[in-house]
RODO-2510 file (C-alpha; in nm, 4 decimals, decimal comma):
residues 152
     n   res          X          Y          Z
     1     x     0,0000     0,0000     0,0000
     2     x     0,2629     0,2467     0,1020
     3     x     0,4432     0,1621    -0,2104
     4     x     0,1357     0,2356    -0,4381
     5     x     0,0940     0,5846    -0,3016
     6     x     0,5001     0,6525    -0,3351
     7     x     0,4749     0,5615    -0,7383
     8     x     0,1946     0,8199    -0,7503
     9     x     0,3575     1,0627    -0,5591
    10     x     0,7095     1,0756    -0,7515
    11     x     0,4544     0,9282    -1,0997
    12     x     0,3490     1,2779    -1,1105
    13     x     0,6557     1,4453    -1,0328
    14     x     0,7895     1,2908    -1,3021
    15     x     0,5118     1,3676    -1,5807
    16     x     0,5970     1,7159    -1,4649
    17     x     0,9357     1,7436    -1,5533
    18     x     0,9108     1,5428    -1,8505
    19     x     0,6733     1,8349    -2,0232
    20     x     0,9272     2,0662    -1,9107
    21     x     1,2025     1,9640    -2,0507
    22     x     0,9835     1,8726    -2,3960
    23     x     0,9957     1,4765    -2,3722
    24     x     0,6197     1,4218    -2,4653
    25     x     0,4667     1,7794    -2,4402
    26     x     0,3227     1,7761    -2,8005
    27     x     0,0903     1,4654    -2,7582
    28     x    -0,1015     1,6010    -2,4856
    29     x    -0,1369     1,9047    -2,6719
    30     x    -0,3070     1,6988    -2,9439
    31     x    -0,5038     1,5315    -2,7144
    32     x    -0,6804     1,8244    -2,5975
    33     x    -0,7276     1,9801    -2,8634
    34     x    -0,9639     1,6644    -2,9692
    35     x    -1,1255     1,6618    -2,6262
    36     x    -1,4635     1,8649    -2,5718
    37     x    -1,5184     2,0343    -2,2249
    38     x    -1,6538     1,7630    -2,0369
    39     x    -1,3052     1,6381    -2,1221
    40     x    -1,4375     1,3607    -2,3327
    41     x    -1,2742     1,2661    -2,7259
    42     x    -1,4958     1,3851    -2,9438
    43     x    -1,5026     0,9922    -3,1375
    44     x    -1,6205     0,8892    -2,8191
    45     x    -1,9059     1,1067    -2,7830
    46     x    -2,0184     1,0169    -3,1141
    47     x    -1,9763     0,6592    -3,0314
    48     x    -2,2228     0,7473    -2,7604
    49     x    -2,4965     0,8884    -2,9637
    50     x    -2,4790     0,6295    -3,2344
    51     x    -2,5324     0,3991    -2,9480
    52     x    -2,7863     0,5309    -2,8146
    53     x    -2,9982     0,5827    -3,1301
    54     x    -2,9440     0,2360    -3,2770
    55     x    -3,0673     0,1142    -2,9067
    56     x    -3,3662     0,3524    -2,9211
    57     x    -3,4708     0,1841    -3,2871
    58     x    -3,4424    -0,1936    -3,1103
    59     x    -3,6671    -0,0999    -2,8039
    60     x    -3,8818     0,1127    -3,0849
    61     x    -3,8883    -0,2149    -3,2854
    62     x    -3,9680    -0,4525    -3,0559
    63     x    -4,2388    -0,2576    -2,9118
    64     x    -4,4044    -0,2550    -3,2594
    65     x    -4,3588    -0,6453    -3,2770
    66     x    -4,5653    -0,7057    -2,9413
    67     x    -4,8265    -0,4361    -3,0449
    68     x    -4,8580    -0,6809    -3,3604
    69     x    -4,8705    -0,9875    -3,1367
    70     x    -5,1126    -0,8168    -2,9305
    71     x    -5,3470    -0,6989    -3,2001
    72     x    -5,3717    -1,0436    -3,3139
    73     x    -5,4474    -1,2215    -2,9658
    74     x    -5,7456    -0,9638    -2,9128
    75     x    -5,8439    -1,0304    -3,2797
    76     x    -5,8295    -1,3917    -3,2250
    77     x    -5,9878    -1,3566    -2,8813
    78     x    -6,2555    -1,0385    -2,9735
    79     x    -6,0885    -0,8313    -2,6795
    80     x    -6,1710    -0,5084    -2,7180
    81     x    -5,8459    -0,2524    -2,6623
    82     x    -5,7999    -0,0571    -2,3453
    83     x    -5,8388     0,3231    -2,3889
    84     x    -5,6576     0,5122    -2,1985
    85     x    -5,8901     0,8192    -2,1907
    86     x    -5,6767     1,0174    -1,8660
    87     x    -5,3550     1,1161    -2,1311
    88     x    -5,6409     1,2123    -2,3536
    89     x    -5,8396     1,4095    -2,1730
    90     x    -5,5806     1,6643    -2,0706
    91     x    -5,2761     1,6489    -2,2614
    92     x    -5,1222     1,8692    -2,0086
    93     x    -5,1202     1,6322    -1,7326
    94     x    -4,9509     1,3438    -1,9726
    95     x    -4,7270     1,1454    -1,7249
    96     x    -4,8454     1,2793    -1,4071
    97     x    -4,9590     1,0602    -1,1619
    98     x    -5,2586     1,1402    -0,9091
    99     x    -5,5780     1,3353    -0,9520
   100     x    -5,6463     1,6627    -1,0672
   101     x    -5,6334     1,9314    -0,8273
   102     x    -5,8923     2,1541    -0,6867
   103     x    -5,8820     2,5095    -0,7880
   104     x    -5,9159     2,7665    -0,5006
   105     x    -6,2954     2,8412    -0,6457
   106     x    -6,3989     2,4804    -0,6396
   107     x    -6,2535     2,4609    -0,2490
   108     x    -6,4566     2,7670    -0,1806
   109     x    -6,7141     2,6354    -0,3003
   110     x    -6,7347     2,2862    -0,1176
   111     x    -6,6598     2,4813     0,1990
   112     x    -6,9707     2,6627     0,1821
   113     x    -7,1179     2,3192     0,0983
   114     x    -7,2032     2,4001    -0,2731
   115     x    -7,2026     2,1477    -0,5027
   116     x    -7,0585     2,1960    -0,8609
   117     x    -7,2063     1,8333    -1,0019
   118     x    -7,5478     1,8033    -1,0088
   119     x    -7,6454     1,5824    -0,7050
   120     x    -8,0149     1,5132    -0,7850
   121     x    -7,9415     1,1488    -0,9138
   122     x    -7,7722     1,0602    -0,6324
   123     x    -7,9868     1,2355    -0,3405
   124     x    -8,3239     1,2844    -0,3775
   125     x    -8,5063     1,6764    -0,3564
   126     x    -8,7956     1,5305    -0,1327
   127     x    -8,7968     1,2280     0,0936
   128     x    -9,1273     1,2901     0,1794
   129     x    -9,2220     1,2530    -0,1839
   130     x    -9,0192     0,9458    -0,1839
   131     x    -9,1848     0,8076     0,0805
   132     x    -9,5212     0,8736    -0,0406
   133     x    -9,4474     0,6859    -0,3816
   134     x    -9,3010     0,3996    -0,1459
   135     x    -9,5968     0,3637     0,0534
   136     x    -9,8611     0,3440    -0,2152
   137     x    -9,6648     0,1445    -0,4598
   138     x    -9,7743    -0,1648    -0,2763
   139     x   -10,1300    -0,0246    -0,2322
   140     x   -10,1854     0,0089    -0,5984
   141     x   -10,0971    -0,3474    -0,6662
   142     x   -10,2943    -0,4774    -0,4533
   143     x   -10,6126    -0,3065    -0,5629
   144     x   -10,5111    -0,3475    -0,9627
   145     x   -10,5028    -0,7684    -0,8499
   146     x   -10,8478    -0,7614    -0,7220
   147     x   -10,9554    -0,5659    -1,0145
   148     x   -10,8359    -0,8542    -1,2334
   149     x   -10,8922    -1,1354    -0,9761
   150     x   -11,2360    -1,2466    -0,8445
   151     x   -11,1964    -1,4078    -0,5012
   152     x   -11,4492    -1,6997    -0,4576
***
């Protein structure tokens, strides 16, 4: 161990004085010259990008295989395809996860214990109406059987 950090110690003494005295000075001048400011060779960064778009086209490429594959199994199976109506119905909230938030109106609003959907399928206006209709419901039945029905 303690000889490891000696050789770097007196290494880069060494590199020093050798590009002083002109031993190897003109390669690394050449070297950066090719390198960008990350410090990278240029003909690497290309290598990266080529890379990376030739991997893009497999993964775009095999995801148009499986959409084939599964176009055919709902075809053979009559399965209708999933819509995915929440990236449609605001494209501004594409990718985000959760539910839409309130606006400050809308919390006003339910606050005061206003409702901005129309609640009259869900509660109804009168119960004593509905009770009414509940009550005679039966009642009317029974009279419309004996109508129809003679009891012996």
């Amino acid at each position: 161990m303690a000889s490891f950090i000696a050789k770097q110690l007196v290494g880069k003494q060494l590199n020093a004085v050798k590009g002083a005295v002109g031993g190897g000075g003109d390669d690394k001048k050449d070297e950066d010259e090719k390198k960008t400011e990350d410090g990278e060779d240029l003909e690497v960064l290309e290598a990266r990008r080529e890379e990376e778009e030739r991997r893009r086209e497999r993964h775009r490429k095999a995801e148009e295989e499986r959409e084939e594959v599964r176009a055919q199994i709902r075809k053979k199976y009559n399965i209708k395809k999933k819509e995915t109506f929440s990236a449609m119905e605001d494209p501004n909230r594409a990718g985000q996860i959760g539910r839409k938030r309130k606006t400050p109106e809308e919390l006003a609003a339910e606050a005061r214990g206003e409702s901005t959907e129309d609640d009259g399928g869900f509660l109804p206006g009168n119960m004593s109406e509905m009770q009414a209709k509940l009550t005679e419901g039966p009642g009317q039945l029974l009279s419309s059987a004996q109508e129809k029905c003679s009891v012996m």
